[in-house]
Backbone bond lengths (Angstrom), bond angles and torsions (degrees), N, CA, C in turn:
res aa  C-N    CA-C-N  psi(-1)  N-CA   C-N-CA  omega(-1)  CA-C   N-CA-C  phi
1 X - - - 1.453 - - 1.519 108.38 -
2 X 1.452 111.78 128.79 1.543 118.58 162.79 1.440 123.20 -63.29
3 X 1.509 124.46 146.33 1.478 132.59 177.44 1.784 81.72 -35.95
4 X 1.152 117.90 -90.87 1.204 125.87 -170.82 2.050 128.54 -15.68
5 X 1.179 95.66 -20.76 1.715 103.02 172.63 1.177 97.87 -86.26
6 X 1.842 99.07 -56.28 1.700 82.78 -164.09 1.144 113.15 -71.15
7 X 1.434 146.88 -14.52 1.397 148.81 -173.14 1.847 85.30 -42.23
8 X 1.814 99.10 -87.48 1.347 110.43 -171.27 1.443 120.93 -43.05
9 X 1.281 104.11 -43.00 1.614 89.24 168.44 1.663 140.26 -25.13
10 X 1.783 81.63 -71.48 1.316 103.97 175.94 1.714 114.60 -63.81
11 X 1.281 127.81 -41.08 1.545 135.02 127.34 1.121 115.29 4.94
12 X 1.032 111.34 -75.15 2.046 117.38 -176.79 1.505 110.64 -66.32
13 X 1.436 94.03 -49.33 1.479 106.71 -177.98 2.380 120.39 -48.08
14 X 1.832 84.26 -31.60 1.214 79.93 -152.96 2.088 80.75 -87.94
15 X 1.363 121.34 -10.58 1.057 116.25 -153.25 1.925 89.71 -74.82
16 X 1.516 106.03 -43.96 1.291 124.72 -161.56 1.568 111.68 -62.49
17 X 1.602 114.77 -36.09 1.423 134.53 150.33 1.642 113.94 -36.33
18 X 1.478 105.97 -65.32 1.402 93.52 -175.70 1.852 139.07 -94.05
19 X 1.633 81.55 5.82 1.368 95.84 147.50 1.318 133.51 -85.23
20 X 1.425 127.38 -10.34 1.458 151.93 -169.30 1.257 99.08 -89.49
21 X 1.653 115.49 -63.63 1.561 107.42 159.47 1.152 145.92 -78.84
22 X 1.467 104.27 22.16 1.403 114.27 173.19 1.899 97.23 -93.70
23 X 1.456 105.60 -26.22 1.431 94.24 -152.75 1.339 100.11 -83.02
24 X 1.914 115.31 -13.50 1.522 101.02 -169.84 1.419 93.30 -105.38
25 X 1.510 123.05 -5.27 1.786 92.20 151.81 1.342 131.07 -81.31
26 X 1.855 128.21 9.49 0.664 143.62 156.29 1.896 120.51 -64.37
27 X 1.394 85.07 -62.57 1.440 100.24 171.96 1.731 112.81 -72.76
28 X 1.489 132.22 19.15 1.282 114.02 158.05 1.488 95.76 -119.71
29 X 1.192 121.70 -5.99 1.932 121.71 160.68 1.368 97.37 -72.25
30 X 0.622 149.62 -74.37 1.391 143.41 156.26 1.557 126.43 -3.93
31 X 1.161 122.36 -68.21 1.824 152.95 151.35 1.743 89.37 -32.18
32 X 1.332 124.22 -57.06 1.380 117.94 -158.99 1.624 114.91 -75.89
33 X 1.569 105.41 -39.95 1.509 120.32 169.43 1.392 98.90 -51.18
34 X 1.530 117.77 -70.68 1.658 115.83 -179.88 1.377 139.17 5.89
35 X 2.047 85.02 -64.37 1.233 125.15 -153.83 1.513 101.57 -88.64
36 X 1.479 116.94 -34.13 1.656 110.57 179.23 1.219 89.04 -92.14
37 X 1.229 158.26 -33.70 1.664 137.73 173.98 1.559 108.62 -41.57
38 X 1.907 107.71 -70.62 1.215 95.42 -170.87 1.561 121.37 -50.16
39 X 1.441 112.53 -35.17 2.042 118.23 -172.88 1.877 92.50 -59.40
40 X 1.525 130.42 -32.98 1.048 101.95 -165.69 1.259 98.35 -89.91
41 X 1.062 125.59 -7.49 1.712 117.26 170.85 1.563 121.00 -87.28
42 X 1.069 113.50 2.78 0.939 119.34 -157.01 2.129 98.60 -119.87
43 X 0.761 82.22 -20.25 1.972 108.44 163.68 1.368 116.01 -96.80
44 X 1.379 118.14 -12.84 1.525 127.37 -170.91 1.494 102.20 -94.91
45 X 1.377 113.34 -35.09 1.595 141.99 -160.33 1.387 99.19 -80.69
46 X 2.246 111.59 -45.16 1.252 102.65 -161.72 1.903 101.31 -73.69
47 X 0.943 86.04 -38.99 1.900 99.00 -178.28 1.003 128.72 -48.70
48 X 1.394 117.07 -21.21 1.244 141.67 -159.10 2.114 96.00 -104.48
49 X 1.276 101.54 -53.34 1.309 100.84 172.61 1.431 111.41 -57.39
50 X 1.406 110.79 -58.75 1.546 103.16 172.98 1.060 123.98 -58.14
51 X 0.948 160.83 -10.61 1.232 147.21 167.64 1.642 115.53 -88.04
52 X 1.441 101.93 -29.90 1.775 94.15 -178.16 1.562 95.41 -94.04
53 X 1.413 144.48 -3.79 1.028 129.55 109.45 1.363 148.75 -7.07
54 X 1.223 127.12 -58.04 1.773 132.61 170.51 1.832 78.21 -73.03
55 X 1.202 111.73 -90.97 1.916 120.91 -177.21 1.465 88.15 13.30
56 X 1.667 115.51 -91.73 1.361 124.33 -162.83 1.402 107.95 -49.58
57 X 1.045 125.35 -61.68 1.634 114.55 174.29 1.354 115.69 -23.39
58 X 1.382 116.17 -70.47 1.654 135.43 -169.45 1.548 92.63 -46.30
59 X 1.744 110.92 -47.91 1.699 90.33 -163.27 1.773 106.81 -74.08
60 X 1.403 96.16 -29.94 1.610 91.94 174.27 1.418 135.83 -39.08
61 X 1.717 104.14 -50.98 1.635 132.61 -177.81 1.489 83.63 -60.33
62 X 1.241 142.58 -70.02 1.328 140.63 -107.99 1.573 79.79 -103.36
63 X 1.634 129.32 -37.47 1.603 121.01 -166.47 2.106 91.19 -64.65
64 X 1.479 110.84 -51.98 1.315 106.14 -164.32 1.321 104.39 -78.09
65 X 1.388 139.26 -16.10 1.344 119.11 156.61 1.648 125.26 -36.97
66 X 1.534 93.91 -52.39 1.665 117.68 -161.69 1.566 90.90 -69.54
67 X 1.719 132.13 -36.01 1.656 112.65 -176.71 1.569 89.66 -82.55
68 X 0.829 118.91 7.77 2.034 92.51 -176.92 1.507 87.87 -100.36
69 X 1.328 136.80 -37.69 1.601 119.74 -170.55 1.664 91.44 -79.57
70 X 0.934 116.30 -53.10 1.741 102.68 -175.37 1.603 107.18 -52.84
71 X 1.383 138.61 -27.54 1.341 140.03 148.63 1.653 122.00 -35.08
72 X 0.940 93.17 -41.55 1.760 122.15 -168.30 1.391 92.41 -70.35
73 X 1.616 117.30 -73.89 1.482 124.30 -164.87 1.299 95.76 -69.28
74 X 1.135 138.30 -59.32 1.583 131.01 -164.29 2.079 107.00 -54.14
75 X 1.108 119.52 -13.26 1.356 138.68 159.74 1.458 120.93 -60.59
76 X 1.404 90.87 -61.62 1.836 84.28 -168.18 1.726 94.50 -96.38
77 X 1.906 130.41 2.57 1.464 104.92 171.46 1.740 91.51 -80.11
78 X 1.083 128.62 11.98 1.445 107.53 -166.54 1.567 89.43 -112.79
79 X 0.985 114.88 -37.22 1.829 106.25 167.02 1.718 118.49 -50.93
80 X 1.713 98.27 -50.96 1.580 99.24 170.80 1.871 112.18 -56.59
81 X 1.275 111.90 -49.83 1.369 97.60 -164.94 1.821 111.14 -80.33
82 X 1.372 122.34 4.38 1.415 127.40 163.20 1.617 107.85 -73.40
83 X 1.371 115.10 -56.41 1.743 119.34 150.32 1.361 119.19 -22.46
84 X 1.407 111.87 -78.47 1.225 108.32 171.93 1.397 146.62 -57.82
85 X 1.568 103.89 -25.44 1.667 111.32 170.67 1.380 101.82 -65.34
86 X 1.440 124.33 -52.36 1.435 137.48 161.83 1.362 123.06 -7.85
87 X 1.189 122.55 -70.10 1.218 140.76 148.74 0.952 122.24 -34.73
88 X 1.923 131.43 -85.78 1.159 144.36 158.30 1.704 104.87 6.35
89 X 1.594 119.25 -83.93 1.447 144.17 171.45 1.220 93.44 -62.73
């Protein structure tokens, strides 16, 4: 091989190099966008749990409130209707 091949060779070689590292500093700008998308979704997700979190609580408290007063009333209609059979006879 003549100076002259290898000149170009190495030429191409070095051209093909710095397009290679152009593309993976492309591709870690890239990697970095990724990476704050997923964290903000991933903060969007936690917030989101928490809050329908307390939500579910509230409906919870509020379902077992509602059987303890229906507990309550189903109590004293059974006191009234012992009264009343009472009577009745």
């Amino acid at each position: 091989m003549d100076n002259e091949k290898i000149f170009n060779l190495m030429e191409k070689m070095y051209s093909e190099f710095t397009e290679f590292k152009s593309e993976v500093k492309d591709l870690k700008t890239e990697v970095k966008g990724l990476k704050t998308e997923v964290s903000d979704i991933k903060k969007t997700v936690i917030k989101i749990e928490n809050d329908h979190g307390q939500k579910l609580d509230a409906l919870f408290d509020g379902y077992k409130q509602n059987s303890e007063k229906l507990n309550e009333i189903e109590e004293e209609v059974k006191k009234h209707e012992e009264v009343i059979i009472r009577r009745v006879k």
